[in-house]
C-alpha positions, 0 to 999 in steps of 0.5 A: 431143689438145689440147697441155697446160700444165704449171707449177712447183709450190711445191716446186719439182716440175711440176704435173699436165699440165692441158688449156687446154680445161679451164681454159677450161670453168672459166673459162666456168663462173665467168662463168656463175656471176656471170650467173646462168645456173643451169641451165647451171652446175647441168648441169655439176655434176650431170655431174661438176664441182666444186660448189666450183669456185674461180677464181684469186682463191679466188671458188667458183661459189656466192660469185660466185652469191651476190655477183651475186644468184644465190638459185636458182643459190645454193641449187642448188650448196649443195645439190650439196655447195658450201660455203656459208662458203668464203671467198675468197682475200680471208677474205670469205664468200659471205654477206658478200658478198651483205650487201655487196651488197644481195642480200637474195634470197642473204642469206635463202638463206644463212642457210636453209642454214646460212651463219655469220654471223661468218665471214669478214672482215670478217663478214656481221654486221659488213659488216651493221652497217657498211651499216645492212643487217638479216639477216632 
């Protein structure tokens, strides 16, 4: 068995023991997530991963999708239960993410499926205004 990390919580209490082989396949995910590699990222959810899957920096699977212009791998993790307005540890949404970047692909499959316009800071509508980019 692999030997297991454990840490101090906030309260002072140890964390759950959690296996660096785990940590290290999440880790493998995000990086899968910002290359696009939908098929791969998608195998795992489907078997058992979190569709939400956070990163240290509150970044989930689908905004590091959306910000790399991922629209497949973006609407298939929504469609597995992903959350399309979580923000990130920063208060930026996916979708002002994707503004942010150009994605115009991400930004349609956003707002498809749902993504607040005005949620996040700064908003997709603010970061829009600010860059002159159309929502349509």
């Amino acid at each position: 068995m692999a030997a297991q990390q454990t840490g101090p919580t906030d309260d002072g209490t140890r964390d759950e023991a959690v296996d660096p082989a785990l940590v290290e396949l999440a880790q493998q995910m995000l990086d899968w997530a910002r290359g696009g590699d939908t098929e791969r990222v998608l195998a795992y959810v489907d078997a058992g991963a979190p569709a939400d899957l956070t990163g240290a920096d509150g970044n989930t699977l689908l905004m590091l999708a959306a910000y790399h212009g991922h629209a497949a791998l973006v609407r298939g993790l929504a469609e597995r239960g992903a959350d399309v307005d979580r923000l990130n540890d920063r208060g930026q949404s996916p979708l002002a993410g994707a503004v942010f970047k150009g994605e115009d692909d991400v930004v349609s499959t956003l707002l498809a499926l749902g993504a607040d316009l005005d949620h996040g800071a700064p908003t997709a509508r603010a970061t829009a205004e600010m860059f002159g980019r159309s929502l349509t």
